[in-house]
PDB file of N, CA, C, O and CB in Angstrom:
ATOM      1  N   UNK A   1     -22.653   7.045 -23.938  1.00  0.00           N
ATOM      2  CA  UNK A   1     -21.673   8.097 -23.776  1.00  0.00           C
ATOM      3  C   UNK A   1     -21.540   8.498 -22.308  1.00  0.00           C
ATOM      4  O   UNK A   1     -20.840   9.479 -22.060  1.00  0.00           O
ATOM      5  CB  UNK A   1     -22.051   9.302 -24.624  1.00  0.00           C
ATOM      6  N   UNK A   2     -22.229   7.742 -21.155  1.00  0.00           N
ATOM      7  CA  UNK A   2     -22.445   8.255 -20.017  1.00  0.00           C
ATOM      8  C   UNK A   2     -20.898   7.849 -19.688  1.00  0.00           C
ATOM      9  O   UNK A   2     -20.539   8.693 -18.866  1.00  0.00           O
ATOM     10  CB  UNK A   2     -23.771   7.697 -19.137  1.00  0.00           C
ATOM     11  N   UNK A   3     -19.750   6.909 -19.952  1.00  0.00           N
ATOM     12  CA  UNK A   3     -18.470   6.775 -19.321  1.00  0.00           C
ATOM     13  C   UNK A   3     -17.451   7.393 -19.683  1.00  0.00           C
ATOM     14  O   UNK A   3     -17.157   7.618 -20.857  1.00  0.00           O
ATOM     15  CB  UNK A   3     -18.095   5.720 -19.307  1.00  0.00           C
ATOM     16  N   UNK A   4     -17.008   7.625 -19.003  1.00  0.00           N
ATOM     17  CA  UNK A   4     -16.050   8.448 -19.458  1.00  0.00           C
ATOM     18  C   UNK A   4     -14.661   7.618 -19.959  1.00  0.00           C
ATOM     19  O   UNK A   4     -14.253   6.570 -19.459  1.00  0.00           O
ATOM     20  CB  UNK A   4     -15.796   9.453 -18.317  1.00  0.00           C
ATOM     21  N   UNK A   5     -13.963   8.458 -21.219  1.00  0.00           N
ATOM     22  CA  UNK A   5     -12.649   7.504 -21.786  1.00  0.00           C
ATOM     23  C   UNK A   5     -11.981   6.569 -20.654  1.00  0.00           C
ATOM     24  O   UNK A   5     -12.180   5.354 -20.629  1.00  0.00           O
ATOM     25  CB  UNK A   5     -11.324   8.555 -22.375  1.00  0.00           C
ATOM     26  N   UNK A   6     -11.274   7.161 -19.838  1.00  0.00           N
ATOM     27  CA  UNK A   6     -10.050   6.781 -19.379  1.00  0.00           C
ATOM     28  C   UNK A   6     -11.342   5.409 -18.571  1.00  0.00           C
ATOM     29  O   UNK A   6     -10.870   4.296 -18.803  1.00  0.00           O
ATOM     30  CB  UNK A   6      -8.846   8.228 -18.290  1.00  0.00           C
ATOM     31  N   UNK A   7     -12.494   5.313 -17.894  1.00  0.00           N
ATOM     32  CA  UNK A   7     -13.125   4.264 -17.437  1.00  0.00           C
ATOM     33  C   UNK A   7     -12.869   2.977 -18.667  1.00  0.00           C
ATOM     34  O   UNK A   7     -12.421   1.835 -18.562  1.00  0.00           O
ATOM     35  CB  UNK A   7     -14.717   4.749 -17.143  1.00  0.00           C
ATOM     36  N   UNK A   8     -13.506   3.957 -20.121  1.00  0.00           N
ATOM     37  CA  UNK A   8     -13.800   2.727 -20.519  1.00  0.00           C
ATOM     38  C   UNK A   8     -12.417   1.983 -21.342  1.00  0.00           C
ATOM     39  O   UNK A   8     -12.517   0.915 -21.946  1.00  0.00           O
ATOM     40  CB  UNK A   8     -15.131   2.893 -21.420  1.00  0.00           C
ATOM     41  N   UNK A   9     -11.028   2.843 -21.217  1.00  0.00           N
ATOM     42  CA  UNK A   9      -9.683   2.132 -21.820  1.00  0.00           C
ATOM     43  C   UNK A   9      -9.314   1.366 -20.592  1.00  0.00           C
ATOM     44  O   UNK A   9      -8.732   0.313 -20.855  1.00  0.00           O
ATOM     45  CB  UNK A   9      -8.340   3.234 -22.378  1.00  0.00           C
ATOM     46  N   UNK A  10      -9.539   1.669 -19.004  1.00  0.00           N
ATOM     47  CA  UNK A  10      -9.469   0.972 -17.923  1.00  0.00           C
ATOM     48  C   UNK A  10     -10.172  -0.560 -18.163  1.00  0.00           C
ATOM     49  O   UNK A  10      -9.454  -1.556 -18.239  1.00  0.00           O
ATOM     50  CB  UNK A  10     -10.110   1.836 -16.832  1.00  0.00           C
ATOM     51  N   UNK A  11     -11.612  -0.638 -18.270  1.00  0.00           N
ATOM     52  CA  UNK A  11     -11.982  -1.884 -18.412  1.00  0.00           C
ATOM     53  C   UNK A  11     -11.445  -2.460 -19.667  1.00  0.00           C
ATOM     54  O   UNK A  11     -10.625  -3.293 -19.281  1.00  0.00           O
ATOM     55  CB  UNK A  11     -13.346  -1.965 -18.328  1.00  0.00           C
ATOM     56  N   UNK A  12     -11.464  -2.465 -20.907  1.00  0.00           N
ATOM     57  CA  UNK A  12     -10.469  -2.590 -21.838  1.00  0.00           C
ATOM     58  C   UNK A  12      -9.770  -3.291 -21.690  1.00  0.00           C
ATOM     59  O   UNK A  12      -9.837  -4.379 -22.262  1.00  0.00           O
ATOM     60  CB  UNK A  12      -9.889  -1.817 -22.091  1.00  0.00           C
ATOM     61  N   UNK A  13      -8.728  -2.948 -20.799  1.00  0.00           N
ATOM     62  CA  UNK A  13      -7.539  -3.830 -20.597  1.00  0.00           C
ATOM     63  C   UNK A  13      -7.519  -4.641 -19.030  1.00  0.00           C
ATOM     64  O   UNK A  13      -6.659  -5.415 -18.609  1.00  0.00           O
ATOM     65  CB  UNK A  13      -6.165  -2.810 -20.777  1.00  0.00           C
ATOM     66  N   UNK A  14      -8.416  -4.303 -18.545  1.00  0.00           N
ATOM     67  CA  UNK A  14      -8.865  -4.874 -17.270  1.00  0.00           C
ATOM     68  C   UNK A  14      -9.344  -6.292 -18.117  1.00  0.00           C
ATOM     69  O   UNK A  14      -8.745  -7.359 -17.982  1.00  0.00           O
ATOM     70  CB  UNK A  14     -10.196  -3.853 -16.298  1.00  0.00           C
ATOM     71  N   UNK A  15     -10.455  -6.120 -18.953  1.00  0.00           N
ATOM     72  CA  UNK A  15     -10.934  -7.995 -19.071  1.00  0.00           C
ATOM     73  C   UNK A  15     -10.121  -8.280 -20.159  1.00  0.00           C
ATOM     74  O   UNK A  15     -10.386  -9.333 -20.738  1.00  0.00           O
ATOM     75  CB  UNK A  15     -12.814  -8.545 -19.518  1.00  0.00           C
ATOM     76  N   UNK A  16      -9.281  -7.674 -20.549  1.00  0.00           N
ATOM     77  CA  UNK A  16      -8.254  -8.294 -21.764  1.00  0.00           C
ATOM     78  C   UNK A  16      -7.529  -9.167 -20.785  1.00  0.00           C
ATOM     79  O   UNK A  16      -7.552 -10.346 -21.137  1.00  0.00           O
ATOM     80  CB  UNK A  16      -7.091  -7.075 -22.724  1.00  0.00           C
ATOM     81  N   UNK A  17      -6.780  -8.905 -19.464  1.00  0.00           N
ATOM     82  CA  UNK A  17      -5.617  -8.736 -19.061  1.00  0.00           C
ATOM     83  C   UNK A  17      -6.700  -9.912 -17.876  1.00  0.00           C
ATOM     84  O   UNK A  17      -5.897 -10.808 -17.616  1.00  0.00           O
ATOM     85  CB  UNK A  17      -4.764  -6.949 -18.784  1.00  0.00           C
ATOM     86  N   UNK A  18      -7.758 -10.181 -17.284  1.00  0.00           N
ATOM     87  CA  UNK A  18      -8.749 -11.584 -16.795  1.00  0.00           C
ATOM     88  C   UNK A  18      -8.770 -12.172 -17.389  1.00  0.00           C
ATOM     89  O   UNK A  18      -8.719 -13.215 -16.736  1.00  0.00           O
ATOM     90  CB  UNK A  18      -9.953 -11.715 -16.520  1.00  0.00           C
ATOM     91  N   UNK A  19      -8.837 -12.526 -18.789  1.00  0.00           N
ATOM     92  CA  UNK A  19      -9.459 -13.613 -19.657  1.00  0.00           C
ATOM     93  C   UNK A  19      -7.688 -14.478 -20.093  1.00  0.00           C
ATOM     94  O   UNK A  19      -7.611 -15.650 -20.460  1.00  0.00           O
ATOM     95  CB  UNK A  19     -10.608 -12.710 -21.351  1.00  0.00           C
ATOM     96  N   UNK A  20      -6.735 -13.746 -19.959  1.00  0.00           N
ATOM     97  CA  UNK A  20      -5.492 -14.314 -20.433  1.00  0.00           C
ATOM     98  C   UNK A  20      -5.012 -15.198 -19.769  1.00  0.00           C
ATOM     99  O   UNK A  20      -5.167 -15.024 -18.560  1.00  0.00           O
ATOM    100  CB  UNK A  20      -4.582 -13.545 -20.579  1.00  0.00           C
ATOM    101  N   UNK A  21      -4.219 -16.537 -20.194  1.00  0.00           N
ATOM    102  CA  UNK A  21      -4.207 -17.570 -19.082  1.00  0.00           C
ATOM    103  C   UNK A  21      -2.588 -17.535 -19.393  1.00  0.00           C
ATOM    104  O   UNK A  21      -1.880 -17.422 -18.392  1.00  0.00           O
ATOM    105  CB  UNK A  21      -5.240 -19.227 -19.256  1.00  0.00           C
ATOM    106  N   UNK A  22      -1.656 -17.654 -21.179  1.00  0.00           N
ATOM    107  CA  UNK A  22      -0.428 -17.734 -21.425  1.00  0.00           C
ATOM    108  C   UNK A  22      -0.343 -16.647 -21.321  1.00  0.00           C
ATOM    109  O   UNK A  22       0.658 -16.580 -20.608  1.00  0.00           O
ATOM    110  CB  UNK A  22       0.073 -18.281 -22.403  1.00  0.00           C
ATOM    111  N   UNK A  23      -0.733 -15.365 -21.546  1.00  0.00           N
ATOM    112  CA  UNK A  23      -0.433 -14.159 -22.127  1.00  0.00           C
ATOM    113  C   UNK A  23      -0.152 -13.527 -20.176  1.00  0.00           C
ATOM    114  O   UNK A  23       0.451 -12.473 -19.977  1.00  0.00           O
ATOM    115  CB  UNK A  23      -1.999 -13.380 -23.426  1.00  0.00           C
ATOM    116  N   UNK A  24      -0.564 -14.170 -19.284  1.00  0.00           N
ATOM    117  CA  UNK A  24       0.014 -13.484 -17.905  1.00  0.00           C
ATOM    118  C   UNK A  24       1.364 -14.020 -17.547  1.00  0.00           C
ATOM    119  O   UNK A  24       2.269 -13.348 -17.050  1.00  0.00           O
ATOM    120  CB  UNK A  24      -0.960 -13.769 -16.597  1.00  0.00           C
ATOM    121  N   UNK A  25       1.422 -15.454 -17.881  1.00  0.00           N
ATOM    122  CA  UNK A  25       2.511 -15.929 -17.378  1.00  0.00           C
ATOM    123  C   UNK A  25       3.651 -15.142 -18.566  1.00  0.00           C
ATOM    124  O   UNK A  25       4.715 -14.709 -18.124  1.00  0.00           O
ATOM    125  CB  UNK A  25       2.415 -17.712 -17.265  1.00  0.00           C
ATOM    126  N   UNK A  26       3.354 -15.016 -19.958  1.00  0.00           N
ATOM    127  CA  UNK A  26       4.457 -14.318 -20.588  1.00  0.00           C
ATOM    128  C   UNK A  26       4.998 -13.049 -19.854  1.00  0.00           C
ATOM    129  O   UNK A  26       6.186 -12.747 -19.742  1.00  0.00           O
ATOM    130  CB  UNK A  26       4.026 -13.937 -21.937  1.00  0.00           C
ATOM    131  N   UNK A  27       3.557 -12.122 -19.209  1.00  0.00           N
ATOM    132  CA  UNK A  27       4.023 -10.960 -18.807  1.00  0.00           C
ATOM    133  C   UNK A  27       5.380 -11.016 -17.573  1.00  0.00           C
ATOM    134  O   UNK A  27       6.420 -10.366 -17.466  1.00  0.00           O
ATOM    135  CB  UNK A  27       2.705 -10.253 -18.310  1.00  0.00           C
ATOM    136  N   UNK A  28       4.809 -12.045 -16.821  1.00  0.00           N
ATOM    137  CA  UNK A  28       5.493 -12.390 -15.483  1.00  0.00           C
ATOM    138  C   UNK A  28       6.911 -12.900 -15.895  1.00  0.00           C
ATOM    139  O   UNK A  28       7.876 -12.911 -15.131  1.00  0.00           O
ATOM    140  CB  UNK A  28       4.634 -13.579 -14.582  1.00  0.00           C
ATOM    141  N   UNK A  29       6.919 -13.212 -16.854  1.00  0.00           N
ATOM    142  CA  UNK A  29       8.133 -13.591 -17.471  1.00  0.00           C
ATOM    143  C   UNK A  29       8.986 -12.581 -17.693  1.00  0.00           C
ATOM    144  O   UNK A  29      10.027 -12.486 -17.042  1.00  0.00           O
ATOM    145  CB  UNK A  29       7.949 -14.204 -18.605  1.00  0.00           C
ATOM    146  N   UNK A  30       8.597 -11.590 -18.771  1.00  0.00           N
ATOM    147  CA  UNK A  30       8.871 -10.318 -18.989  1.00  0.00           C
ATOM    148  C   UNK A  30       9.797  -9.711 -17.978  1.00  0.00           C
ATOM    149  O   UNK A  30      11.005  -9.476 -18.007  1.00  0.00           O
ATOM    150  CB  UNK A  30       7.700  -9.645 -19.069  1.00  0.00           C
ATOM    151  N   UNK A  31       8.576  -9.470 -16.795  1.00  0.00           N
ATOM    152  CA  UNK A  31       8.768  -8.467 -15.524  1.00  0.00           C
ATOM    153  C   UNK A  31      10.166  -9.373 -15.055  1.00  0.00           C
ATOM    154  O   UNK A  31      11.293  -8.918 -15.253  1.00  0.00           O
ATOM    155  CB  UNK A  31       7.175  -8.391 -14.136  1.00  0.00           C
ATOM    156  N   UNK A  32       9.986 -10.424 -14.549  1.00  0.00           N
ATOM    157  CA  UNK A  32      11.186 -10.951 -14.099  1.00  0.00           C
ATOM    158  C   UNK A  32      12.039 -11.322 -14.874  1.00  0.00           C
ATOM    159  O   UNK A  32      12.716 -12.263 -14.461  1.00  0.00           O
ATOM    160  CB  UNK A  32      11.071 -11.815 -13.426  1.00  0.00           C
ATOM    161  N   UNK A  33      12.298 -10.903 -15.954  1.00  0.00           N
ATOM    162  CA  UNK A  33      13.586 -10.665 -16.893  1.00  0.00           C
ATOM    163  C   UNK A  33      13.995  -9.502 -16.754  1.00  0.00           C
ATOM    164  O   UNK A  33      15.208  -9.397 -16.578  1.00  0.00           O
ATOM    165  CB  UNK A  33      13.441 -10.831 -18.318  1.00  0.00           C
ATOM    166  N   UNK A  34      13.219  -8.304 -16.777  1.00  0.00           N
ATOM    167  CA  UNK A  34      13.523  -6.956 -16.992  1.00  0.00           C
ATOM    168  C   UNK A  34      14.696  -6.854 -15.220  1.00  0.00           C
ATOM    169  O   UNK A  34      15.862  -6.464 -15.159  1.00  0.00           O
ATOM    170  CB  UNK A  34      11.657  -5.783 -17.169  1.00  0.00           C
ATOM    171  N   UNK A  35      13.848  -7.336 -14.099  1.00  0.00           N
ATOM    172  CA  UNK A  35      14.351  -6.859 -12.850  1.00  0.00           C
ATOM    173  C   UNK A  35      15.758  -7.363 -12.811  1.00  0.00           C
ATOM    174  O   UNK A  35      16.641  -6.626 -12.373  1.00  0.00           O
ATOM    175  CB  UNK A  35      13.499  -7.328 -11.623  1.00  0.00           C
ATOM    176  N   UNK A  36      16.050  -8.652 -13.269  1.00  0.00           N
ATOM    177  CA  UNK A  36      16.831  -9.238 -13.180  1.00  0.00           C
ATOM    178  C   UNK A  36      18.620  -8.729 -14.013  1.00  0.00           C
ATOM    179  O   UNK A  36      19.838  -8.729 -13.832  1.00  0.00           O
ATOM    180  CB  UNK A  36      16.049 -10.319 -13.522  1.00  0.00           C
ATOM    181  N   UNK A  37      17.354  -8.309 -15.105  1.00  0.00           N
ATOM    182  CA  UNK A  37      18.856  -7.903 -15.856  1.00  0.00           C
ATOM    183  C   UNK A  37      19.180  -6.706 -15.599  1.00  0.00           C
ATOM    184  O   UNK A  37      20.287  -6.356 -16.008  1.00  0.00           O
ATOM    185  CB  UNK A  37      18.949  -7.953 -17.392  1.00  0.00           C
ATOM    186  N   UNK A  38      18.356  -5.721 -14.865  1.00  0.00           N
ATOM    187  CA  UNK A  38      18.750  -4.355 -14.230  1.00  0.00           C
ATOM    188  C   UNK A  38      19.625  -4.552 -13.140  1.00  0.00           C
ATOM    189  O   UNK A  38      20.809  -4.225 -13.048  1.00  0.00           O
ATOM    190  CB  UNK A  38      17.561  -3.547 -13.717  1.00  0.00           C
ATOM    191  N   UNK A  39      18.759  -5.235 -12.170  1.00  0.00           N
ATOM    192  CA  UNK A  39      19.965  -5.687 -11.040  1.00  0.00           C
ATOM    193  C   UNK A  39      21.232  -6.508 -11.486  1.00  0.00           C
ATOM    194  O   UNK A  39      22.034  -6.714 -10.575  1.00  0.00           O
ATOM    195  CB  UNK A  39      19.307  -6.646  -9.915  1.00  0.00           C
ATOM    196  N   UNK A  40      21.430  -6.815 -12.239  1.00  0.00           N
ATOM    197  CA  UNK A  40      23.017  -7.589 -12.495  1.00  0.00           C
ATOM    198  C   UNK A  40      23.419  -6.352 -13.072  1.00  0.00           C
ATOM    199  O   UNK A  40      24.327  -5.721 -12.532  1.00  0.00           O
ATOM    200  CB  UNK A  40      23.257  -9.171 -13.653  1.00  0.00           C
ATOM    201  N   UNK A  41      22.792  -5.866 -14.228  1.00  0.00           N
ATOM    202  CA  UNK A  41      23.976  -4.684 -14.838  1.00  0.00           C
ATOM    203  C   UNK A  41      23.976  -3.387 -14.011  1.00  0.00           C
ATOM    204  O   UNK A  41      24.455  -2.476 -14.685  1.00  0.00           O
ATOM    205  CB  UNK A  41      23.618  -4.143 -16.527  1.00  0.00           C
ATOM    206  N   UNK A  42      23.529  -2.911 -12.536  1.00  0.00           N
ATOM    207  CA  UNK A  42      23.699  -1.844 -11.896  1.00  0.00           C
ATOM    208  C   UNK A  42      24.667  -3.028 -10.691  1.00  0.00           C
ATOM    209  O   UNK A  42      25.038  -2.305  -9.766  1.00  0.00           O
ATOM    210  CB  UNK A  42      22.080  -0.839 -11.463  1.00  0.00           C
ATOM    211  N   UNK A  43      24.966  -3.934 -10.534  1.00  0.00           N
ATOM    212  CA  UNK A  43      25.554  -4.139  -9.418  1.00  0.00           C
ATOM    213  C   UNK A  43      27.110  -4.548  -9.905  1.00  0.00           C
ATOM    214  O   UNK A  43      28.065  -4.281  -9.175  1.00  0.00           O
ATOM    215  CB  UNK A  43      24.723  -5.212  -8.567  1.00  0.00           C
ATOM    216  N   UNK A  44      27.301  -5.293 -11.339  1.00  0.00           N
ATOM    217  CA  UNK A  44      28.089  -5.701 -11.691  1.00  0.00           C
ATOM    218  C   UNK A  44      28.692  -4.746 -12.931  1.00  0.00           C
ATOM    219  O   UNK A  44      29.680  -5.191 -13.515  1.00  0.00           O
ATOM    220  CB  UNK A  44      27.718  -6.894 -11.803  1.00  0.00           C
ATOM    221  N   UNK A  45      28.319  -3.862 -13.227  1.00  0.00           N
ATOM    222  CA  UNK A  45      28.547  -2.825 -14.410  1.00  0.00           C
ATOM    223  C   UNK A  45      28.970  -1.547 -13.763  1.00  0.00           C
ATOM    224  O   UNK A  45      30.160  -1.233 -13.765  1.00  0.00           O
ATOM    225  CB  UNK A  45      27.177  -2.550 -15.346  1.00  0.00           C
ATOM    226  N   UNK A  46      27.982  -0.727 -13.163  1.00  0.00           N
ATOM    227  CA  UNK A  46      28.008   0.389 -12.608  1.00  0.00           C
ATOM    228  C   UNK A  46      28.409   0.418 -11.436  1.00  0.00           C
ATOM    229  O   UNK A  46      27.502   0.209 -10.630  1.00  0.00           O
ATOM    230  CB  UNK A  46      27.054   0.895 -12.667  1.00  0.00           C
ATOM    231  N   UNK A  47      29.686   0.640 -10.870  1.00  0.00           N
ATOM    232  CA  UNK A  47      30.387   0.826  -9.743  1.00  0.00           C
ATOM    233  C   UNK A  47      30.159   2.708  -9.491  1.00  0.00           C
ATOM    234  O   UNK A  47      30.274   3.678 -10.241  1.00  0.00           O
ATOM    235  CB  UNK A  47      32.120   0.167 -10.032  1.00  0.00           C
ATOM    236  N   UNK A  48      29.887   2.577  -8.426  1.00  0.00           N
ATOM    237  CA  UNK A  48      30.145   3.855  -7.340  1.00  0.00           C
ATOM    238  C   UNK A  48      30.881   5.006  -8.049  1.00  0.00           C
ATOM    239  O   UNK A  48      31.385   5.603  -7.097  1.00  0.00           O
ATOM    240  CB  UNK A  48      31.150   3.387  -5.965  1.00  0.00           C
ATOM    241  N   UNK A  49      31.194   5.589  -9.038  1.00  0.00           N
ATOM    242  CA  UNK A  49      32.497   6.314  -9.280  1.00  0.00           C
ATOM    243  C   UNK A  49      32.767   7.659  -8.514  1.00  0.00           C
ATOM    244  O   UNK A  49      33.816   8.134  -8.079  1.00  0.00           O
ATOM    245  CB  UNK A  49      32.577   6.618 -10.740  1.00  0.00           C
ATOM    246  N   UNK A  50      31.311   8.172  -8.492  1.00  0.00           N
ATOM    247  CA  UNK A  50      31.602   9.415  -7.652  1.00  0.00           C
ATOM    248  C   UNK A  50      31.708   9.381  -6.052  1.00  0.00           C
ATOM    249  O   UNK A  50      32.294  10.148  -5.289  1.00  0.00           O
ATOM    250  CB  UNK A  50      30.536  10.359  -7.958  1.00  0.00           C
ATOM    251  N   UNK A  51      30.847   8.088  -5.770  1.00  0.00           N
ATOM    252  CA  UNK A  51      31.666   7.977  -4.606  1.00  0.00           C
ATOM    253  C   UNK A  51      32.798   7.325  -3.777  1.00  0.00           C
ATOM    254  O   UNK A  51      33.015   7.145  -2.579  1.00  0.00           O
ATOM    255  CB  UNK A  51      31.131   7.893  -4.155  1.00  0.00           C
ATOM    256  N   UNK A  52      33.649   6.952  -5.365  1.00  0.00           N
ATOM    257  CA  UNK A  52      35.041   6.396  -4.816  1.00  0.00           C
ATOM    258  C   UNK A  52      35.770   7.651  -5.094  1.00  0.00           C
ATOM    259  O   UNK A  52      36.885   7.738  -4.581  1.00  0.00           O
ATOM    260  CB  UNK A  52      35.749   4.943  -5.607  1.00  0.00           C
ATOM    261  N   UNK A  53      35.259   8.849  -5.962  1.00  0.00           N
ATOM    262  CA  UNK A  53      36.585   9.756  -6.008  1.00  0.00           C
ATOM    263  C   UNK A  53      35.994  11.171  -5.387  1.00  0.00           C
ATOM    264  O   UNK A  53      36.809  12.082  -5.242  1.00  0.00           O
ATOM    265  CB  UNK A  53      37.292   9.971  -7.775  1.00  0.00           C
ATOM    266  N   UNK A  54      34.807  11.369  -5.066  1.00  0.00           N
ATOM    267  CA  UNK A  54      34.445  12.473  -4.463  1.00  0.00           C
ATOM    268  C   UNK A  54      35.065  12.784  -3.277  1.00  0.00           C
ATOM    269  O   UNK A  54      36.001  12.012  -3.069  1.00  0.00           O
ATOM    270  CB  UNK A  54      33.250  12.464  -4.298  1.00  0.00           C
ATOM    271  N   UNK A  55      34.857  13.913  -2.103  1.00  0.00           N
ATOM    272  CA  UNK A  55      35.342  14.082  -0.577  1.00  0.00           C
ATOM    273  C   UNK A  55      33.848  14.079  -0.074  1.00  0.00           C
ATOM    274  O   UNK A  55      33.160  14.798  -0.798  1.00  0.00           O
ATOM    275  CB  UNK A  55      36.373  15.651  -0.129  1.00  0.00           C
ATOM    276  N   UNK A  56      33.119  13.472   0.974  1.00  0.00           N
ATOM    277  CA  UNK A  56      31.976  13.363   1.249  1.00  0.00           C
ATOM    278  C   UNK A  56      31.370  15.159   1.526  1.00  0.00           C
ATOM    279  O   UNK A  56      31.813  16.023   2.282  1.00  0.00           O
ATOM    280  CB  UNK A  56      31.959  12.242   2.490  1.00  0.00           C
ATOM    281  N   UNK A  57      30.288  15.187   0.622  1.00  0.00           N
ATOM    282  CA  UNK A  57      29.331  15.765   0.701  1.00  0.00           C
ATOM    283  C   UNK A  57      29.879  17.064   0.020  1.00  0.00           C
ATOM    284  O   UNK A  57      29.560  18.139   0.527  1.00  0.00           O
ATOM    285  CB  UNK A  57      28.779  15.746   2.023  1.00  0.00           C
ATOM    286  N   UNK A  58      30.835  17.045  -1.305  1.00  0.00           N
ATOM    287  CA  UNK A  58      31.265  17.919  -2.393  1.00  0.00           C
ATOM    288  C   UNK A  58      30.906  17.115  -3.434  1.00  0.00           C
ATOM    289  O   UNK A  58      31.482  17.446  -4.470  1.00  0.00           O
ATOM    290  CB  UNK A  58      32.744  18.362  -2.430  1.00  0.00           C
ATOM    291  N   UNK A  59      29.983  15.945  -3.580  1.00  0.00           N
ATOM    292  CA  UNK A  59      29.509  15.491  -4.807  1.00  0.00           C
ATOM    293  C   UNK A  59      29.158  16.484  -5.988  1.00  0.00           C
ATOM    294  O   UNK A  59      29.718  16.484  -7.084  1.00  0.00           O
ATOM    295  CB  UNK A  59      28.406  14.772  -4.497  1.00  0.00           C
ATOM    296  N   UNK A  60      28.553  16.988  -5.748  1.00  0.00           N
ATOM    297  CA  UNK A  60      28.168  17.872  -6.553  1.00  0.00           C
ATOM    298  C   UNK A  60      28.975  18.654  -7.684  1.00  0.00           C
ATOM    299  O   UNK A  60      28.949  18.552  -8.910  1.00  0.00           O
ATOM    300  CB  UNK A  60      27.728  18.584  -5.807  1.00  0.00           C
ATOM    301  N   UNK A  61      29.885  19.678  -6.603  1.00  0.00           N
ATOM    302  CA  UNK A  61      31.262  19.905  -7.127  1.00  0.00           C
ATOM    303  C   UNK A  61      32.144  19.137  -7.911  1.00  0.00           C
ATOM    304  O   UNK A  61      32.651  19.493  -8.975  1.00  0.00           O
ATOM    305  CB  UNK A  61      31.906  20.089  -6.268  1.00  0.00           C
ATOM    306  N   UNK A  62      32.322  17.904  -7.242  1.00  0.00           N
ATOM    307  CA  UNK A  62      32.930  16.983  -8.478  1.00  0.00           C
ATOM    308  C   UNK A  62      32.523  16.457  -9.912  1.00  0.00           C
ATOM    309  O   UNK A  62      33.174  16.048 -10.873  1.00  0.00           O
ATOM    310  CB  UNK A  62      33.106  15.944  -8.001  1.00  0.00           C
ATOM    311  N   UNK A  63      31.235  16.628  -9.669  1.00  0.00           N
ATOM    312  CA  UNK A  63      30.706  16.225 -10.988  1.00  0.00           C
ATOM    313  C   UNK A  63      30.533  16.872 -12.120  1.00  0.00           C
ATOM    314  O   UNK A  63      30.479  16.353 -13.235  1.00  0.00           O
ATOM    315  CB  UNK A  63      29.735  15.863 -10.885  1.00  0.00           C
ATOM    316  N   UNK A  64      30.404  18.511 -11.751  1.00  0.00           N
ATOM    317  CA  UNK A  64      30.499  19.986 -12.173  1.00  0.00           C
ATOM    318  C   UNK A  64      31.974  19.989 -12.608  1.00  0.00           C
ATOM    319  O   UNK A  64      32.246  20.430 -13.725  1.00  0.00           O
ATOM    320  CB  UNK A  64      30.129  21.160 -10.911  1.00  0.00           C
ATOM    321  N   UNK A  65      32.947  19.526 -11.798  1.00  0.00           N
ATOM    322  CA  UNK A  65      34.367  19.686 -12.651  1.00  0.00           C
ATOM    323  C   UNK A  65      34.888  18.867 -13.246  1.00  0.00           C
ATOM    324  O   UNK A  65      36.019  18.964 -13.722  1.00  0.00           O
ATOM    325  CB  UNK A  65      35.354  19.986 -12.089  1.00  0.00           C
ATOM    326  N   UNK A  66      33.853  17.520 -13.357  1.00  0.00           N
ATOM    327  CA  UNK A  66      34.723  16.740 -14.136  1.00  0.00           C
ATOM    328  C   UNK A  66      33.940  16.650 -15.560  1.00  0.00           C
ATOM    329  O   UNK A  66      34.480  16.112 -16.526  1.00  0.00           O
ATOM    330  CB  UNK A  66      35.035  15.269 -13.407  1.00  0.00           C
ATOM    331  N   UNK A  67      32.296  17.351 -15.650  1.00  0.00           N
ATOM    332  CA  UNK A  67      32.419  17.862 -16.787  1.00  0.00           C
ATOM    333  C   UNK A  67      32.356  18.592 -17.308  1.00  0.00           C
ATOM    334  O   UNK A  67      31.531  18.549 -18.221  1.00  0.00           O
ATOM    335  CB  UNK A  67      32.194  17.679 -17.222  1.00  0.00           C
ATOM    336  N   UNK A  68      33.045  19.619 -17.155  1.00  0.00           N
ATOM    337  CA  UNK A  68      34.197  21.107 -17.243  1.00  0.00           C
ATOM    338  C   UNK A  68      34.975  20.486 -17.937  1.00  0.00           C
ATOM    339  O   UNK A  68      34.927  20.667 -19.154  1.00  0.00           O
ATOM    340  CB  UNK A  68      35.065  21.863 -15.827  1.00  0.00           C
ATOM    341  N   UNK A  69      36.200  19.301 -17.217  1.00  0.00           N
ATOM    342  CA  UNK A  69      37.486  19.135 -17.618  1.00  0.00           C
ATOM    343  C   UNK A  69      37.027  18.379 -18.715  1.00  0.00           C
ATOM    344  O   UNK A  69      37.746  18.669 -19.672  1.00  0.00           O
ATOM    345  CB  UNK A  69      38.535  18.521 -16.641  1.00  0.00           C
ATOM    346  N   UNK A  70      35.783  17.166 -19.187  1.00  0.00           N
ATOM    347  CA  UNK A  70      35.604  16.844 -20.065  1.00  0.00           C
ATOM    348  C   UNK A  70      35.069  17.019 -21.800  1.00  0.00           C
ATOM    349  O   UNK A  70      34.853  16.298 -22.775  1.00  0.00           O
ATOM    350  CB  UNK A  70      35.377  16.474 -19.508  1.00  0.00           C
ATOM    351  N   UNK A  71      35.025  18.745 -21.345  1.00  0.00           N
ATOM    352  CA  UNK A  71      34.487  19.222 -22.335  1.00  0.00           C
ATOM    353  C   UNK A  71      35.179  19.745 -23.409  1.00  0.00           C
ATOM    354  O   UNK A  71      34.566  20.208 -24.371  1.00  0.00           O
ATOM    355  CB  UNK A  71      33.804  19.946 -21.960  1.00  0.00           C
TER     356      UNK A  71
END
């Protein structure tokens, strides 16, 4: 009882996460799927809107009235 939880859920997944040889490359897989498909759908999806219709540095304001007018 001398360790404390969070030490011993740390090692836990510390030699789970050493001993794995497919189970890292799946992760790495994972990770570089996840980045990939964030960066395409924020570069190719999500365009600028408030800062194609805002006046610089009334962002704020615009966003406050447009959902006002959308409500």
């Amino acid at each position: 009882m001398g360790k404390g939880f969070f030490y011993r859920a740390f090692r836990l997944y510390y030699d789970g996460f050493r001993s794995m040889t497919l189970g890292r490359t799946l992760w790495l897989v994972i990770a570089i799927k996840l980045v990939v498909m964030f960066a395409v759908l924020k570069l190719f999806f999500f365009h600028d809107y408030v800062g194609e219709h805002a006046v610089e540095g009334q962002e704020a304001q615009f966003v406050a009235g447009e959902m006002l007018k959308r409500q």
